[in-house]
VONUFI-206143 format. One record per atom (N, C-alpha, C): x, y, z; residue in one letter. Coordinates in steps of 0.2 Angstrom, whole numbers, plus 5000, padded with zeros to 4 digits. Example, Ala and Ser with C-alpha at 12.3 -4.5 7.8 and 13.67 -1.06 7.14 Angstrom:
REM residues 2
506649725039A/506249785039A/506649845039A/506449895035S/506849955036S/506450005039S/
//
This chain:
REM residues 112
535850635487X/536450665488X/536450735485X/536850785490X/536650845488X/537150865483X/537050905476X/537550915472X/538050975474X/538650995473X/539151005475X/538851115474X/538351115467X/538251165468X/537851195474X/537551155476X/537151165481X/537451185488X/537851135490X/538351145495X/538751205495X/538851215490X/539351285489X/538851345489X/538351345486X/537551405490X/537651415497X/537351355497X/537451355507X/537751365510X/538551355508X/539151385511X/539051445512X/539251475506X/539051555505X/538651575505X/537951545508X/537451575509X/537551565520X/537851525523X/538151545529X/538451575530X/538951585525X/539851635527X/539551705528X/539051715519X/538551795522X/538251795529X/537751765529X/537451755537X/537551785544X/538451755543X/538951765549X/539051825548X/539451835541X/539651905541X/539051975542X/538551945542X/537952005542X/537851995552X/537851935553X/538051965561X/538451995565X/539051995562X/539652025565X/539552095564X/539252105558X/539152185554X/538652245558X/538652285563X/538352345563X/537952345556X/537252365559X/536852405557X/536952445554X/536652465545X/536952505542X/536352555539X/535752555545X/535052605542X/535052635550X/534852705547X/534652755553X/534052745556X/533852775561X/533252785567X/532952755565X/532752765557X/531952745556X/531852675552X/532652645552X/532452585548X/532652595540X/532552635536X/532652655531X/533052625525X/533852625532X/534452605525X/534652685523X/534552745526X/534452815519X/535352835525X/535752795526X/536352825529X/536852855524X/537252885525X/537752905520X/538152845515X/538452865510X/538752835506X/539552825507X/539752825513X/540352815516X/540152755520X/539652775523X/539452715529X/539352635525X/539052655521X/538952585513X/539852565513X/540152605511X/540852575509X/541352565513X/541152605518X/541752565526X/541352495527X/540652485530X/540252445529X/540552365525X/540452385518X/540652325516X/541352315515X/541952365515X/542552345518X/542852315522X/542452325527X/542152305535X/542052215534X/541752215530X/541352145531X/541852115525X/542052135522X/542752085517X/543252075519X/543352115523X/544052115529X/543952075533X/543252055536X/543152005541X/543351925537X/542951945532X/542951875528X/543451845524X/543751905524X/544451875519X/545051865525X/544751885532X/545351845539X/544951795542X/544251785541X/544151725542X/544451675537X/544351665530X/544651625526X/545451605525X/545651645528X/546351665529X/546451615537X/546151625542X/546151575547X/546051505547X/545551505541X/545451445540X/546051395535X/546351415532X/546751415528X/547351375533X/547551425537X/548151405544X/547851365548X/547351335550X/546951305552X/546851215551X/546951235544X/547051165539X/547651145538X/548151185538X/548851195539X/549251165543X/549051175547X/549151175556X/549151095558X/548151095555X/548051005555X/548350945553X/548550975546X/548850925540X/549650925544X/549750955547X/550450965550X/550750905554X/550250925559X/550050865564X/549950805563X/549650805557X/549250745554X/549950695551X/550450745548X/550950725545X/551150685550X/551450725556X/552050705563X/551550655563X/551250605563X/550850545567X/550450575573X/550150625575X/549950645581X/549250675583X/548950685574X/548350695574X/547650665572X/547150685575X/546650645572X/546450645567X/546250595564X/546150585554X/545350615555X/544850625557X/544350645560X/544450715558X/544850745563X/544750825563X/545450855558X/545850815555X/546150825549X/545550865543X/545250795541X/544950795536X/544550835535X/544150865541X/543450885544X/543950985541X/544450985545X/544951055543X/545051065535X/545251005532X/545451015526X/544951025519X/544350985525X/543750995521X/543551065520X/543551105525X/543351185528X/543751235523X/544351215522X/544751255518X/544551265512X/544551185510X/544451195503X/543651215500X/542951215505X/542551235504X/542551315506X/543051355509X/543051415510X/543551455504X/543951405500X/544451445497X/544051445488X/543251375490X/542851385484X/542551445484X/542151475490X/541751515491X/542251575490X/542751605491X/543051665491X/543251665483X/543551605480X/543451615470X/542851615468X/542251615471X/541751635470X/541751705469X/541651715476X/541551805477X/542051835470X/542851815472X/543051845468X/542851865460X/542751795457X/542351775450X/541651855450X/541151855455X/540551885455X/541051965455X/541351985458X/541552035459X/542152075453X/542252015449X/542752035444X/542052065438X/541652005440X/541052015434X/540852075434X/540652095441X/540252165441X/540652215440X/541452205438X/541652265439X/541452305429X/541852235428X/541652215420X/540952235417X/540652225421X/540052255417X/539652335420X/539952345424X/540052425427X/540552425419X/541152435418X/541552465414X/540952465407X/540452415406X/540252395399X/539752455399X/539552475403X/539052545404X/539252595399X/538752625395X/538952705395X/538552745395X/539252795397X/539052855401X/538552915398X/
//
């Protein structure tokens, strides 16, 4: 049985995956990576924006099913299967957040 941390790695290690395919290429001609420092920050705005309306889908998604589920009309199958998605996508996004609150916290710990 795989442990819960595990699943939640390989969540977020697919949620990136995905968002790195939807993502433009962020290295010039030569492969490098050496592009401007604006192309970095629309970049990964780019790619948070996608993620945070995928999560955001998924969310209305489970919503929608449990809805259905309620009126008597829906499958217990793809209920569960939704609501399970939700709530391993609303782990992985208090992830990032937790990771991104850390990094900011320890930029601030810096001195200049």
């Amino acid at each position: 049985m795989t442990s819960d941390l595990t699943t939640r790695s390989l969540d977020a290690l697919n949620a990136y995956g995905q968002t790195q395919k939807t993502m433009p290429s962020a290295t010039d001609e030569q492969g490098t990576g050496a592009t401007g420092g604006a192309d970095i920050v629309s970049g990964f705005t780019t790619a948070l924006d996608t993620a945070l309306k995928g999560a955001i889908q998924t969310g209305k998604t489970a919503e929608a099913q449990t809805a259905t589920g309620l009126s008597g009309k829906g499958n217990m199958s793809d209920i569960a299967t939704s609501v399970e998605e939700a709530k391993l996508t609303l782990q992985t996004v208090t992830t990032v957040r937790d990771r991104v609150v850390q990094a900011y916290q320890d930029v601030m710990k810096m001195s200049v």
